[in-house]
C-alpha positions in Angstrom: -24.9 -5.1 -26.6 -22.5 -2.8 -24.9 -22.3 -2.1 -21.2 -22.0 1.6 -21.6 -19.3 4.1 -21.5 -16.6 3.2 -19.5 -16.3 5.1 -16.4 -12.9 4.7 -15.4 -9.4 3.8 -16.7 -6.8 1.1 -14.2 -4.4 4.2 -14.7 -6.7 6.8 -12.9 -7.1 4.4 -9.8 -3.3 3.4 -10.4 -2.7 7.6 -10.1 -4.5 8.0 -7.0 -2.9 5.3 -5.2 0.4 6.2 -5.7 -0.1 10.2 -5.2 -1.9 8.9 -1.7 1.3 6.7 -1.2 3.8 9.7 -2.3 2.2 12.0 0.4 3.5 9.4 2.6 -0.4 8.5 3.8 -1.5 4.6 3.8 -4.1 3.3 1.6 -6.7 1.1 3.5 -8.7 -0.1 0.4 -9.8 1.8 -3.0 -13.4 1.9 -3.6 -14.7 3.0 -7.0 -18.4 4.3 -7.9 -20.1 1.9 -10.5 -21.6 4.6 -12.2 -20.1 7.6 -11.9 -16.7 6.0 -12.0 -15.9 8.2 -8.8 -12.9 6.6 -7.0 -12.8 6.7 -3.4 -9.6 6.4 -1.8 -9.9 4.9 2.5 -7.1 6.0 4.3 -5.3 3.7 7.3 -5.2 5.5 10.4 -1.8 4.6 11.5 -2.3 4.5 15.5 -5.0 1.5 14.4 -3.3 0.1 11.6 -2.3 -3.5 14.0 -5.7 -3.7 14.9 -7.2 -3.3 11.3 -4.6 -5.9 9.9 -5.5 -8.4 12.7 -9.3 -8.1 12.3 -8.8 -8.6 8.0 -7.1 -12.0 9.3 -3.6 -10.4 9.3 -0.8 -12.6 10.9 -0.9 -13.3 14.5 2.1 -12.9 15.2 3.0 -9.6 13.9 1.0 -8.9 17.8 3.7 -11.0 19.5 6.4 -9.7 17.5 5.5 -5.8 17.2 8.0 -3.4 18.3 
């Protein structure tokens, strides 16, 4: 049996990533809508962006060694 219509292409989440990323904004993490095949894009904040990579189990030493 199918699984239904498909709600989403790679290339639409592969557009929005890289229009997000040509504005010059980071991407935090992509979320997409099972669905409705709506894509959410999560922006980094970039005054917390050390914190957020330490807590997702970043290096430990990008704390030591930040500029």
């Amino acid at each position: 049996m199918p699984k239904g219509p498909q709600t989403f292409k790679g290339r639409d989440l592969t557009r929005a990533i890289k229009a997000t990323l040509a504005a010059g904004v980071s991407v935090m993490r992509a979320e997409i809508e099972p669905r409705t095949g709506k894509i959410i894009v999560v922006l980094a904040d970039p005054k917390n962006q050390v914190e957020q990579t330490a807590t997702a189990g970043g290096n430990p030493w990008d704390e030591v060694l930040k500029p």
